[in-house]
Structures are given as structure tokens and as C-alpha cells.
N, C-alpha and C positions, 0 to 999 in steps of 0.2 A: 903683706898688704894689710890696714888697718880699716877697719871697716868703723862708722860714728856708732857710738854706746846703743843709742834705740836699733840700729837695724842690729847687731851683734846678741843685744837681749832678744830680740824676735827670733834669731833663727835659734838661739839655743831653747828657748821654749817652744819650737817646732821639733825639736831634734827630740825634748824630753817626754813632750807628748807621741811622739813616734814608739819609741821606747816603752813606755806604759801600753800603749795598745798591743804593743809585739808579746808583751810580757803577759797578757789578759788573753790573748789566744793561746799563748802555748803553756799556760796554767792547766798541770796534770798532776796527776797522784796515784798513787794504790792502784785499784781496777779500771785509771782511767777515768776520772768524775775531772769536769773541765767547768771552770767558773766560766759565765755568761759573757761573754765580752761584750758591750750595749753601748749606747750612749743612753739607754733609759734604763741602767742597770741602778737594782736601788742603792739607797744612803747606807753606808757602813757604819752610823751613828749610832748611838746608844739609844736612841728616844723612839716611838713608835714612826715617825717619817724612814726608818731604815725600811718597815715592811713594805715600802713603796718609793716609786710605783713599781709593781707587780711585772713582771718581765716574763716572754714567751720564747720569742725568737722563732724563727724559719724551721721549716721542716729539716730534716737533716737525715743522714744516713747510717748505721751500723752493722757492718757485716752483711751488705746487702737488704739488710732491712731500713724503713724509711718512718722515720717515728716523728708525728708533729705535734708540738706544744699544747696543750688546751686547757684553759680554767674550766674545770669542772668541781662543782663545789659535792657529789656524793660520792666522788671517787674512793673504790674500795680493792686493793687487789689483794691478791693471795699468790709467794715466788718464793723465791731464793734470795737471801739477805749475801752478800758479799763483803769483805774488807776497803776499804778505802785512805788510801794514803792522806787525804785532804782532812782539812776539816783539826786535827790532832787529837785534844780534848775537847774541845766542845761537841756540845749532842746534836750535830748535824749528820746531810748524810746529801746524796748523788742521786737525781732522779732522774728518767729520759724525757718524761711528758710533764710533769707537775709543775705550776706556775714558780719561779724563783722572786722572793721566798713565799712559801707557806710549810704547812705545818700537818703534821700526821701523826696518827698514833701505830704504834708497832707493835707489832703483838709476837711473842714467842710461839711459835706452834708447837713445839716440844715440851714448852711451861707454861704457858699461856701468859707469863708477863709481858706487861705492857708498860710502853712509856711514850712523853711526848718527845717530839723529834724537827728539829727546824732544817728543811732543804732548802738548800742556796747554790749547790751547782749541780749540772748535768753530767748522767753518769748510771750505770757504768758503760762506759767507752768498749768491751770489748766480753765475749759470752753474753748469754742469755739470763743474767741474775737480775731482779727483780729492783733492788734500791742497794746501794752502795751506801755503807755505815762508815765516820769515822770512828776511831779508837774509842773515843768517851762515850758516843752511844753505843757502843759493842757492848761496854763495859758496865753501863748502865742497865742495859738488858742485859748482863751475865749470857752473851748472846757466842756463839762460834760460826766464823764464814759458812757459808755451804746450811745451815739452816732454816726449814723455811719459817715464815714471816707472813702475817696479814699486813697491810698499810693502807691506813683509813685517813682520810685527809679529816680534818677538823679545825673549828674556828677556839683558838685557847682565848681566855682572859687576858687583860695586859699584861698580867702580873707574872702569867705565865711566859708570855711571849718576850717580855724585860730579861728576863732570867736565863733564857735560851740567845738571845743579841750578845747577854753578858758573856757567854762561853761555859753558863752552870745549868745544871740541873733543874729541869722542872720535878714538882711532885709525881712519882709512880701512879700509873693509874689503878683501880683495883683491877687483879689479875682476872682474866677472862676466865671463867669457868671451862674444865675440862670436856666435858659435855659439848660447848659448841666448840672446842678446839679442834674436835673429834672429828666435829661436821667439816669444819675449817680445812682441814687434812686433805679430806676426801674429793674437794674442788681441785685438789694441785692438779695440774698438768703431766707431762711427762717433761716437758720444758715449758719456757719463758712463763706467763702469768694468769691466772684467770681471776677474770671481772667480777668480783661476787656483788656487783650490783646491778648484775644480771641475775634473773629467776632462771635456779637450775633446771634443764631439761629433765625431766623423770624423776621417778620417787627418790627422797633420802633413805637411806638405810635408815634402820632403827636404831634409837638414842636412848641411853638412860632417863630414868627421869630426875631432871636436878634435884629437886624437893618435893616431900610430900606435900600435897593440896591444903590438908593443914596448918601445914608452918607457914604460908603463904600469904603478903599482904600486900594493901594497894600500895602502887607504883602512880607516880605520874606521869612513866611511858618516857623520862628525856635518855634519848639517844648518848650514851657516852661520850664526854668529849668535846659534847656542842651546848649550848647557851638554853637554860631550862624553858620550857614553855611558859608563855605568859599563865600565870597560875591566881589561884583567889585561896590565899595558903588558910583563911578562916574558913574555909568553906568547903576545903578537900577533908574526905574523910576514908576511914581504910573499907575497902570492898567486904564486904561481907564472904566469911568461909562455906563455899558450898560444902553438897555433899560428895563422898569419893566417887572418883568416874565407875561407870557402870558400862560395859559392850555395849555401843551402839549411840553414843551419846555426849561424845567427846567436844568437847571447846576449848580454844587457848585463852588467855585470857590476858590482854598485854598492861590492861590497866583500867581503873575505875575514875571518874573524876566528876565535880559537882559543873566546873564550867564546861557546857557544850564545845564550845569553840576551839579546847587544847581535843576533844574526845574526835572532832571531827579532822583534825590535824593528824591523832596518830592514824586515825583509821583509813584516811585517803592515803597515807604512808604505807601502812601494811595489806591494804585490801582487802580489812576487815569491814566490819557491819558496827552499830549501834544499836543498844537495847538499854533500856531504863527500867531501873531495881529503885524506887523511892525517889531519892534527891540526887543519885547516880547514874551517870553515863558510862555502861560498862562495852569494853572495846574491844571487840574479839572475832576470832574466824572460825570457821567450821558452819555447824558440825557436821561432825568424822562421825565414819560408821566403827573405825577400829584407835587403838590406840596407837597404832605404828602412824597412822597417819597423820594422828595429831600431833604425833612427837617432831614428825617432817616439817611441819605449820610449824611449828613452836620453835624449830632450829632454823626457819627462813624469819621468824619471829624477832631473836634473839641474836641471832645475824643482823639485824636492819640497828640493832644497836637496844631493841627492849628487853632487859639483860633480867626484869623480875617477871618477865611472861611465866605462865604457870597454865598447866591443862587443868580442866575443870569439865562437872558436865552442867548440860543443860538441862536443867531441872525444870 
């Protein structure tokens, strides 16, 4: 039977669209990361329209467990990095919650490197490991399955985010200091992930000190990763060197700035105080009666992302 040209064209573009949808759900790899099958899944393009719109999806299930989507922009955890079949070379990776796409930085917890990292499907599909890597960011991070891993969401540059669409490389970020890797560690779980943007219950163990007090200068407190504070770059100036801490007298100290307005920003951030030294707004918590304590402050400090916090005392 011959059917007229238009209804014949109709049904096979019914038949192809059928096909592509079938093909979007049973899209699998490695540990089981599954592209988003949507009708609001974003642009595959090259141009910044591909990070959008941003895609969630229904709650869903794993192994008895029930994980639901959510844009949370200070998402931070701490798990187990995995293999992922998907993705090949490019520096992607499988999340179970994270919006599709956005963007995280990775951290080694055995090396403390870091890099940025574009997720675009869900995953992993099967155990309790924390984000599912493909090959290119495995290899980017010099990274092996079964390692754990921080993943920090973060808002990159275009330039950055062009580069990772392309299937290449963003810039390394500087490596995390060993010091809060340490701290890093010591949140893992026994499984699946912990929140480290939750304040840990009970004291930190004690931490080395990164650097002497000394060598230490001002900071203007940006967060790793995300978009500098609006700043008055004539008018920042470096904190003044106290004197070395002394028993009983301890402060962190996450940064010094001439504008109020970045000072009151970190400090509603860390749940610090402000104090004024001249034409400076210095940012800081305490004081500690001991130094183990201020090292605790200063690793929930440099965890929130103020990576040149320094103890100082209060003179």
C-alpha cells in the first residue's frame, strides 16, 4: 500500500523521534552515569546557550536509596571518585544531585590537586561513590577509582566553561594545601558522602600551621573558584604583620580590606566579626584561648574556600 509523500514523511519523523528518545534513556557507561533524557535538556552547542537551561529532573532511585535533584549553588562534598565509561576524553563526570550541567572543582584528597570539572549526566548508577569521572578528568587529576575526592560546585569564567563544552582542558587550579586536605580526610564517612557545608559537630583535631605569621599577607578572602569580590583594587592594601601568637590570645585572620562592604561579605560567610586597624577592615574569628583551637577556626576557615586565613593574635 502506498501511502501520499506528507503522511509517509510524518510517520518516519515519528518513528526517528521515537528512536532518539529510546536511545536518551538507555544512554549508559562505566559505573552507570545516564545522560538526562528532558525535553529541557540543554543545547549541545558550542556557545554559552549549551549551559542552558539548566536541567533537574524527578527524584529517582538507587539501590533503595532516593536522590532528588537540586540547585544548590555552595554545594560542597567530600566521597569517593569512581570510573565512568561516558564522557571519554572530555573533563566531565556523573553526578546523582547536581544541576545538569554545571561545574565543580575536584580536589585530590591524596594530592590535593585540583581541577575544574563540567557535569552533564547522572551517575553513578550503582554503589555509593560520590561523582563518577570520565577518563580525561581522571587523567587530568592524575586521579585512580576508589580515591577520595572533595567536589565543590563553582561558578567558572566563560573562558573557562568554552573550553570544557570544547572537550579540553581547563586551567589546574592551585593545588589545595596539604594542611586542609588533612582536615578534608577526616570528614569522610565510612560510606557515601559528607556535606562539608555543614559545620562539623565537635572539635577538629589539630592541624599544622600552614605558615608562619610572618610570611603572611593580605588576602581579599575570594573563595576559590568563584568570581572575585567586588574590590576598590587602589585602595586595598596588605594587612599589617602582627606580633607571633602568644597562649591565650589566638585569632584567624581571613583577610584585611579597605572596602567595608567585601569585609562584611566574608565575614557573614565565615561567622567572623570585624575590627578596624587604620583605613582596614580586618576579618576574623576567635579569640581562642589555645592554639589547637584556632587551628580548628582556621581549617573550617580555609575549608569555606579562604585559602590565605593565617592565626594571628589579638594584640
Amino acid at each position: 500500500m502506498r501511502f501520499p509523500a506528507e503522511a509517509s514523511a510524518g510517520r518516519f519523523a515519528r518513528l526517528f523521534l521515537t528512536i532518539i528518545a529510546a536511545a536518551g534513556l538507555a544512554a549508559c557507561g562505566g559505573n552507570g552515569s545516564a545522560e538526562l533524557a528532558s525535553a529541557g535538556q540543554p543545547s549541545q552547542g558550542g556557545g554559552p546557550e549549551a549551559d542552558y537551561p539548566v536541567v533537574l529532573g524527578e527524584p529517582y532511585e538507587i539501590d533503595g536509596v532516593t536522590y532528588t535533584p537540586v540547585d544548590t549553588l555552595n554545594h560542597d562534598e567530600a566521597g569517593i571518585a569512581v570510573a565512568d565509561g561516558a564522557g571519554g576524553m572530555d573533563i566531565s563526570a556523573a553526578h546523582r544531585t547536581l544541576p545538569l550541567p554545571s561545574y565543580v572543582e575536584v580536589t585530590s584528597l591524596e594530592t590535593g590537586r585540583t581541577i575544574l570539572v563540567r557535569v552533564t549526566r547522572r551517575g553513578p548508577m550503582t554503589g555509593t561513590g560520590l561523582i563518577a569521572l570520565s577518563q580525561g578528568a581522571l587523567g587530568q587529576l592524575e586521579l585512580a577509582p576508589g580515591t577520595p575526592v572533595r567536589v565543590r560546585r563553582v561558578n567558572p569564567i566563560e573562558q573557562e566553561r568554552a573550553l570544557l563544552r570544547a572537550g579540553q582542558q581547563a586551567p589546574a587550579r592551585i593545588d589545595t594545601p596539604m594542611s586542609l586536605v588533612e582536615v578534608l580526610k577526616r570528614r569522610l564517612p565510612g560510606q557515601g558522602a559528607a556535606n562539608l557545608a555543614q559545620p562539623e559537630i565537635g572539635p577538629l583535631a589539630e592541624t599544622a600551621d600552614p605558615q608562619p605569621p610572618e610570611q603572611a599577607d593580605s588576602s581579599t578572602a575570594t573563595p576559590a573558584g568563584n568570581e572575585p569580590l567586588p574590590t576598590q583594587a587602589s585602595q586595598e592594601v596588605a594587612a599589617p604583620t602582627l606580633s607571633p601568637p602568644v597562649e591565650g590570645n589566638f585569632v584567624v585572620q581571613a583577610g584585611a580590606f579597605a572596602n567595608p562592604a567585601n569585609a562584611e561579605r566574608v565575614a557573614e560567610a565565615i561567622g567572623g566579626s570585624i575590627s578596624r586597624q587604620g583605613n582596614l577592615h580586618l576579618v576574623r574569628t576567635g579569640p581562642f584561648k589555645t592554639r589547637a583551637e584556632a587551628e580548628a577556626s582556621l581549617a573550617k576557615v580555609m575549608a569555606a574556600g579562604y585559602r590565605e586565613a593565617r592565626i594571628f593574635t589579638s594584640g
